[in-house]
C-alpha positions in Angstrom: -15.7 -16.4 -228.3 -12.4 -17.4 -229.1 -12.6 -21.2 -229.9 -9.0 -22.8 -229.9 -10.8 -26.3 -229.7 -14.1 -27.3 -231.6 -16.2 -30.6 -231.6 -19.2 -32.2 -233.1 -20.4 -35.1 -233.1 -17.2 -36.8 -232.1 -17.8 -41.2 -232.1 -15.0 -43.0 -230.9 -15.9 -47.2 -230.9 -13.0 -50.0 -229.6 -14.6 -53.1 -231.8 -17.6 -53.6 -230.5 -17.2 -51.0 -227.8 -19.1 -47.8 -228.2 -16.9 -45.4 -225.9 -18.1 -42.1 -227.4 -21.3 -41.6 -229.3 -21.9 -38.3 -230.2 -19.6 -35.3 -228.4 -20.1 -31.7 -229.2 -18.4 -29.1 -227.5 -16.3 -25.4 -227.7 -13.0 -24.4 -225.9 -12.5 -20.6 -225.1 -9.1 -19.3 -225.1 -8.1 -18.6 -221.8 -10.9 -20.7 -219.9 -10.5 -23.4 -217.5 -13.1 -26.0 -219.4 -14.2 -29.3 -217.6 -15.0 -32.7 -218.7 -16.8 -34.4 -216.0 -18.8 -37.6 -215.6 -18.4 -40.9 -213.9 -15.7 -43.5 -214.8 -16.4 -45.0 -218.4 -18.2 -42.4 -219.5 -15.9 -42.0 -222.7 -14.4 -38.4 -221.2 -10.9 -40.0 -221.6 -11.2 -41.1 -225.2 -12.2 -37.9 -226.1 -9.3 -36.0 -224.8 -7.4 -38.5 -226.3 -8.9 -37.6 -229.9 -8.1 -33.8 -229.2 -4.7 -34.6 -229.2 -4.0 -37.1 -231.6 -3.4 -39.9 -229.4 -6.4 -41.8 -231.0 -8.4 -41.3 -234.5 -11.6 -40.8 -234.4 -14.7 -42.6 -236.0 -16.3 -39.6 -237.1 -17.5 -36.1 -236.7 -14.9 -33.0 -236.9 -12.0 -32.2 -234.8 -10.3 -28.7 -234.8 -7.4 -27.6 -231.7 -5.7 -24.8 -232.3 -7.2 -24.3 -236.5 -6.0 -28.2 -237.2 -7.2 -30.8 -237.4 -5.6 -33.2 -234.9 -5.8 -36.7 -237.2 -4.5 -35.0 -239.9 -1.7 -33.1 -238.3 -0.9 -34.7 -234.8 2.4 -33.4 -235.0 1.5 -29.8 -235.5 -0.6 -30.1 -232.8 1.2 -31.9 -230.1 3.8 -28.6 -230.3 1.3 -26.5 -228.9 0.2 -28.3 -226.5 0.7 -30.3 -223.0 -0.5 -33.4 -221.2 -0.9 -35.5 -217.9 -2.4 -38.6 -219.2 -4.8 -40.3 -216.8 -2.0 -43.4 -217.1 1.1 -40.7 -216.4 4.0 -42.7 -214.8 7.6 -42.3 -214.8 10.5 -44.8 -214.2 10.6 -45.4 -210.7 14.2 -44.5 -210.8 14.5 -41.2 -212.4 15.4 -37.9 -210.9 13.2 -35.4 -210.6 15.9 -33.2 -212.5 16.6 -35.4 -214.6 13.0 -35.9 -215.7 12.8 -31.8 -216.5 15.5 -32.2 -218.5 14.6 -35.1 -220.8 10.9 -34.0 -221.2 12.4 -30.2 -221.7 14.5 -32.1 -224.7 11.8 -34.4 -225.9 10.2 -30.4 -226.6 13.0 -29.3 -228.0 13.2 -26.4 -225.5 16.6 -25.2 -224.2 15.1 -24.8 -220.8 16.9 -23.6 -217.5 15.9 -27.0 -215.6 17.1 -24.9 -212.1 14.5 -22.0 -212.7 11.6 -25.2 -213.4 12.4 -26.6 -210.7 12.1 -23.4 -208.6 9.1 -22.4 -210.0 7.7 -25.5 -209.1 8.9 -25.9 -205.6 10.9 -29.3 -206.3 14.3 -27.5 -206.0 14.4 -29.4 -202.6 13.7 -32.7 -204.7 16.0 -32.4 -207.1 17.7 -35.6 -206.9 15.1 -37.5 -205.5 14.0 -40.6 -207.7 10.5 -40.8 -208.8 9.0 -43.6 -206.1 10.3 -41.5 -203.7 8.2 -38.5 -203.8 4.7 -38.2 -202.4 1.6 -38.2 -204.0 1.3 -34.5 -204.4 5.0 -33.9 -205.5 4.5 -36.4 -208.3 1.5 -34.4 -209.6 3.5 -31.5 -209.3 6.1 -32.7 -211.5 3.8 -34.2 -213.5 2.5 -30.4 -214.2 5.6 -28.8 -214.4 6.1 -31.3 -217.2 2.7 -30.6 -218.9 3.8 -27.5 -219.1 7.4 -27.0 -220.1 7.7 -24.2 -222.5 4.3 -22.4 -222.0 1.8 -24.4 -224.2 -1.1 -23.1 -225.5 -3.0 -25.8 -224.4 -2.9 -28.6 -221.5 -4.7 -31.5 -221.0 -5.0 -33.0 -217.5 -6.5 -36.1 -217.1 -7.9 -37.0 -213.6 -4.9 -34.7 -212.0 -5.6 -35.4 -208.7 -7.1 -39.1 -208.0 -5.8 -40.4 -204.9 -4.3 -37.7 -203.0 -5.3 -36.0 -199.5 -7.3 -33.1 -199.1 -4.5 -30.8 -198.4 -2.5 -31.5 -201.7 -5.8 -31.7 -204.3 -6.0 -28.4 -203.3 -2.1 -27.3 -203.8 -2.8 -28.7 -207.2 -6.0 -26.7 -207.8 -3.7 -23.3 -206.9 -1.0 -24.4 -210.1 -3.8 -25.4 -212.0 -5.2 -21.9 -211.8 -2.0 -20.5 -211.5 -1.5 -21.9 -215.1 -4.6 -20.1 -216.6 -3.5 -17.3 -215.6 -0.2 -17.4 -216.7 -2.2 -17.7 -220.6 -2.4 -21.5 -220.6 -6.3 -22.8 -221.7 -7.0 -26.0 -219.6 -8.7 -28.9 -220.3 -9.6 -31.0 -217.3 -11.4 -34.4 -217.2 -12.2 -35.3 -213.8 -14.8 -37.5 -212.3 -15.0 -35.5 -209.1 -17.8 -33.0 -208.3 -15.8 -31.1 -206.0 -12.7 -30.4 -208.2 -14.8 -29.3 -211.6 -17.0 -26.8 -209.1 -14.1 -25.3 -207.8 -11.8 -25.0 -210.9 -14.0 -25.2 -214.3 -15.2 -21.9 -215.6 -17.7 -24.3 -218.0 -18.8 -27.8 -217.4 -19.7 -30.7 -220.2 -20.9 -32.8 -217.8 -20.3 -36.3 -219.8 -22.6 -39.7 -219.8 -22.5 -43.0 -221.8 -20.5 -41.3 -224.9 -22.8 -37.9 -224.7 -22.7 -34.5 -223.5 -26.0 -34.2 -221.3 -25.3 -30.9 -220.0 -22.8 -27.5 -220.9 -22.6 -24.5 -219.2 -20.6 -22.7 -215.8 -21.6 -24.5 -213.0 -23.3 -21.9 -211.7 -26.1 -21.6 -214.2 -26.1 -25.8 -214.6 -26.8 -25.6 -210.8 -29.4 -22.8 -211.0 -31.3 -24.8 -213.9 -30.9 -28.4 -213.0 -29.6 -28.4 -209.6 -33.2 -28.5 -207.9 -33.7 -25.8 -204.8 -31.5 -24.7 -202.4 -32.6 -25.9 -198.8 -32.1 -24.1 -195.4 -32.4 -26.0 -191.9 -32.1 -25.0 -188.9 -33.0 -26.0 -185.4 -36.7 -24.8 -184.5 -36.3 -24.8 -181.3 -40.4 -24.7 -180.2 -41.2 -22.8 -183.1 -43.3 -23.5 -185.6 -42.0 -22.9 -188.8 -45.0 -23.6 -191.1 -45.9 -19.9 -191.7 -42.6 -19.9 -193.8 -44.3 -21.6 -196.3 -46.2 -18.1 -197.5 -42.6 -16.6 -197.8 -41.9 -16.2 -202.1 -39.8 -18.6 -203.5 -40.8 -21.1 -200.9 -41.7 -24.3 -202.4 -42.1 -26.9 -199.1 -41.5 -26.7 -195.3 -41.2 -29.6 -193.2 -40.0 -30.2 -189.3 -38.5 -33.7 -188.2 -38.3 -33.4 -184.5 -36.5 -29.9 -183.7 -34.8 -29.5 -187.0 -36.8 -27.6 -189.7 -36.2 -27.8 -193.5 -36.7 -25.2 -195.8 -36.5 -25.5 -199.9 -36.7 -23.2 -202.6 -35.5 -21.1 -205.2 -32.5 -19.3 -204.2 -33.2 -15.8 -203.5 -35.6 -16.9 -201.3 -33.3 -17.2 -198.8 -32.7 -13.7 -197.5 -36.6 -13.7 -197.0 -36.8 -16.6 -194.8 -34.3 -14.8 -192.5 -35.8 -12.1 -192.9 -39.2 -13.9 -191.9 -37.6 -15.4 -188.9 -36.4 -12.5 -187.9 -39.6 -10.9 -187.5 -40.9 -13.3 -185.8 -38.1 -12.7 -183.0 -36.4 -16.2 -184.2 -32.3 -16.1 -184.8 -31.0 -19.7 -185.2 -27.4 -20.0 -184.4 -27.2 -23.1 -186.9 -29.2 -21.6 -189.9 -27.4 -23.2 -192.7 -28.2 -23.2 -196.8 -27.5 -26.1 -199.0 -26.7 -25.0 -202.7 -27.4 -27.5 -205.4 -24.0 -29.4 -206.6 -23.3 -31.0 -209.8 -24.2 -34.2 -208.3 -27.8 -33.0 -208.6 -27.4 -31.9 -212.3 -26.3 -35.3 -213.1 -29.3 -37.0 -211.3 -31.5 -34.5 -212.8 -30.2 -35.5 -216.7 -29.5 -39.2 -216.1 -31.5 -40.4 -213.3 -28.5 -41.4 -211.9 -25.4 -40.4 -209.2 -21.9 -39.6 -210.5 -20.8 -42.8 -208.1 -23.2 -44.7 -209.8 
């Protein structure tokens, strides 16, 4: 794999507040990796080590070959970043804000193809305040990522805004992997790291309890998948000889089915035999959600 970040045993403390305890953890080039845990859980202060923002207490840091306390500079070149706390003067153009940041970079950037790329061409001269939830986190990406870096960090991207635009925002975001851009996203939202994240470090109390895609964390930790469906007078207890089964229940009408998931085909396939075809068969995959409980005996929302 190639690594263009690498941490172990990363401990962050604020006086007498232990924020990270002991974080370990590899970037690929070219992946989408997630940080995800509940608010508090120190994913913040990590990111915030990785780029030099903050020095760390101990363990060893590497982004891009350097390390990032003894060469912030060298590393904040190579990389960009929406800061959970990302805000802009209320009064400031959207093209004006291109242009400063695309200075600040030292980048002689055509601000009119940015803006096109991004779709804020119509929002030029709009002021900050003035733009909607999902056209600030545009331009807050389109920022992140003036001059192609290597690297970006995006920090809770999408808190706060409606359905429709989280998942405009998940489109750029995979829009700027594949453009060669390796992402870094800390989220606290199930949803968002499942659809995204090619791995997960799912993130508790300072610690990494959990690292892998979220398919295989799911498949380990995640439990069984269930199926329920409306029995409709039949009995549904001979499903429990099916392989893979593990328990069969019925509550009124409604029959639930649990177990590993290539068991599912067969309990079709069982019904089918059996002349039964439910219209509302339905299968319920294990979420991250359930990896958490599993490792911490708690809920993300806890």
């Amino acid at each position: 794999m190639d690594a263009v970040i690498s941490v172990e045993h990363c401990r962050k403390s604020y006086r007498d507040v232990l924020a990270v305890e002991d974080v370990s953890f590899t970037v690929a080039r070219g992946e989408i990796f997630g940080l995800l845990g509940p608010n508090g859980a120190g994913k913040t202060s990590t990111v915030e080590c990785l780029q030099g923002l903050r020095r760390r207490d101990a363990g060893t840091v590497e982004v891009l070959g350097t390390d990032p306390d003894r060469r912030p500079d060298r590393v904040r070149r190579r990389i960009g970043s929406q800061l959970q706390s990302s805000a802009l003067p209320d009064r400031l153009r959207v093209g004006e804000a291109v242009r400063l940041f695309a200075a600040g970079r030292g980048s002689a950037l055509d601000v009119a193809e940015i803006l096109d790329a991004w779709d804020l061409t119509a929002v030029r001269g709009r002021a900050f305040a003035a733009l909607s939830g999902g056209q600030q986190q545009r331009l807050f990406l389109a920022l992140a990522l003036l001059g192609r870096p290597e690297i970006v960090f995006l920090d809770e991207l999408t808190t706060g805004l409606d359905p429709q635009a989280r998942r405009s925002t998940w489109d750029l975001v995979r829009a700027a992997r594949d453009n060669g851009t390796t992402v870094v996203l800390v989220t606290h939202l199930m949803e968002e790291a499942e659809a995204l994240c090619d791995r997960v470090a799912i993130v508790d109390r300072g610690r990494v309890v959990a690292l892998d895609s979220p398919g295989m964390l799911t498949a380990r930790l995640g439990g069984d998948i269930t199926m329920t469906f409306t029995a409709d007078g039949h009995d549904p207890a001979h499903l429990a000889a099916v392989p893979g089964v593990s328990s069969v229940r019925r509550t009124g009408e409604v029959a639930t089915v649990a177990g590993a998931g290539d068991c599912v085909v067969r309990v079709a396939s069982a019904l089918a035999e059996r002349g039964v075809t439910p219209s509302d068969f339905r299968t319920h995959h294990p979420t991250l959600e359930d990896v958490f409980l599993a490792t911490t005996g708690r809920t993300l929302r806890d």
